[in-house]
C-alpha positions as CSV (number, residue, x, y, z in Angstrom):
1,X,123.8,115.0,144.0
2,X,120.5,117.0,145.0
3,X,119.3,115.9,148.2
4,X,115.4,114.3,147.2
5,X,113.2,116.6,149.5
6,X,114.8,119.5,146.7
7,X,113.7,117.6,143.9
8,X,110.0,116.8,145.2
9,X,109.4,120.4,146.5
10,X,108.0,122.7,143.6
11,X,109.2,126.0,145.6
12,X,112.4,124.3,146.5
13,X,113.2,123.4,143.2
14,X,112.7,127.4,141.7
15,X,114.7,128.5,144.4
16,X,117.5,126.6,143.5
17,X,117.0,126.9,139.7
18,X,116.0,123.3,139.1
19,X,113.9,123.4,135.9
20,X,111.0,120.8,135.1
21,X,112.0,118.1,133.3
22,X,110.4,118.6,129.6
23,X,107.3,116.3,128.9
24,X,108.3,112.8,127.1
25,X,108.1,112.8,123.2
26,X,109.0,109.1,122.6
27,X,105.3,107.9,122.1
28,X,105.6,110.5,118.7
29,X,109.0,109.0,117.7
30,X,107.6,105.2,118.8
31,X,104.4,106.3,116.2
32,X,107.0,107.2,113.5
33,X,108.9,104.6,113.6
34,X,106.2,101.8,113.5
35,X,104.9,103.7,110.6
36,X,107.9,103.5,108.8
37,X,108.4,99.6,109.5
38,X,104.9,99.1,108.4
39,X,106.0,100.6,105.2
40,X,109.3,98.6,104.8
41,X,107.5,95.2,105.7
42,X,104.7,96.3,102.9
43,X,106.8,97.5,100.6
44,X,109.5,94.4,101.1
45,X,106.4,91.7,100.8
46,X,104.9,93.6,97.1
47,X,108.9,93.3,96.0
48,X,109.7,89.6,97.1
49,X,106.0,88.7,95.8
50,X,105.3,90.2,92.2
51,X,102.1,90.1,90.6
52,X,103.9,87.9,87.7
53,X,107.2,86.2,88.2
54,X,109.0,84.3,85.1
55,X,111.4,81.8,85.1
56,X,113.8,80.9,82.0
57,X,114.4,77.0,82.4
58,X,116.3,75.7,79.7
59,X,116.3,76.4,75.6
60,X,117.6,74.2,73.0
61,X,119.0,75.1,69.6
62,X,116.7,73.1,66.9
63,X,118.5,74.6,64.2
64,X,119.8,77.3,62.2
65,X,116.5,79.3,62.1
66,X,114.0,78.6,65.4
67,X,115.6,77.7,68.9
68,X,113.2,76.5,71.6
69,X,112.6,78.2,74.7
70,X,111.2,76.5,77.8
71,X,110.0,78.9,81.1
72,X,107.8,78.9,84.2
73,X,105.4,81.6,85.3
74,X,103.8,82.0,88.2
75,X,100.8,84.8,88.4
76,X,99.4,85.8,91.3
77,X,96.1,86.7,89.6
78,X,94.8,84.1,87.3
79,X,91.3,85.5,86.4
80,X,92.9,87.8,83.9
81,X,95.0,87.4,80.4
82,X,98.6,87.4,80.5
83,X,101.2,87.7,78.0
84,X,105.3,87.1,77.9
85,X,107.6,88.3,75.4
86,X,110.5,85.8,74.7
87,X,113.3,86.7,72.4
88,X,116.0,84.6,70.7
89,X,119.6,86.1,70.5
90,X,122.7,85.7,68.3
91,X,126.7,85.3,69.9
92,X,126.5,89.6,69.6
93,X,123.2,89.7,71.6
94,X,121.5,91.1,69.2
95,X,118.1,89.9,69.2
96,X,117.1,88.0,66.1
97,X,113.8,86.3,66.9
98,X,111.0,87.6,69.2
99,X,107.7,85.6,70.2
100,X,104.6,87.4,72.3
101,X,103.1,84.3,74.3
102,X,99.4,84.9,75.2
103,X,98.0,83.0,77.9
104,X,94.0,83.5,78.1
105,X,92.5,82.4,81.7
106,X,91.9,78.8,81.0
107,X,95.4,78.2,80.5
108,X,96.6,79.3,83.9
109,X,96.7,77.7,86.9
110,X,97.4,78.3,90.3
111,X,101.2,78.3,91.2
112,X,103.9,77.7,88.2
113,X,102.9,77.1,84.5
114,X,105.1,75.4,82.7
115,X,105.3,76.8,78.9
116,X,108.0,76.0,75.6
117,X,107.7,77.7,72.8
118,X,109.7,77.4,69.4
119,X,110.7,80.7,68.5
120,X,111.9,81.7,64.2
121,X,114.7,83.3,64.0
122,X,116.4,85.3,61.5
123,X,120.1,84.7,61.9
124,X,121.7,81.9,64.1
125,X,120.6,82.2,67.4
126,X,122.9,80.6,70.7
127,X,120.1,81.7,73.4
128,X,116.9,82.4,74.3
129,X,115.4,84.5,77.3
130,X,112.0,86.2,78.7
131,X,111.8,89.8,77.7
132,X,109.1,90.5,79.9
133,X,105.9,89.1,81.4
134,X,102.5,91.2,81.8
């Protein structure tokens, strides 16, 4: 152990070969590392919140050509159009019946929108799902 009058003299200190303790860096790494949580929590919040989010909530077989396909969507912006592709698909999953939904503004609403559709199908279909929402 150094005896503290060493430690607190400068001249003390060269003679016995003390050197200075180097300046403190942590307020650089503390900057980095709040920058890079700011960009998780950001980046986290866009993923768990999506500018249009769709739901498949039940579908029903009418018969050998349409099935009927019932989904919520919830859109985050409702002052523009939107549009959902929903497809029907046989016991293969091959896709035998495909819809494009439009939805101008005045048929949105704030929060989840409730929409069924009868799709046409081709071939015998056993589903129906949401190909993708825009």
């Amino acid at each position: 152990m150094i005896h503290p009058k060493v430690l607190a003299d400068p001249a003390l200190r060269q003679r016995y070969g003390i050197k200075d303790l180097p300046k403190s860096r942590n307020w650089l790494l503390g900057v980095l590392i709040g920058i890079v949580a700011a960009w998780f929590a950001w980046s986290g919040y866009n993923a768990a919140n999506p500018a249009v989010r769709s739901e498949l909530v039940s579908f029903k077989i009418i018969d050998a050509q349409s099935i009927s396909i019932t989904y919520k969507i919830t859109v985050r912006d409702i002052s523009i159009d939107h549009n959902c592709a929903v497809v029907a698909r046989d016991i293969d999953k091959n896709v035998v019946g495909e819809v494009t939904d439009p939805m101008p503004v005045d048929a949105l609403m704030v929060g989840a929108n409730l929409r069924t559709l009868t799709i046409p199908t081709r071939l015998p279909a056993v589903n129906a799902g949401i190909s993708s929402c825009q």
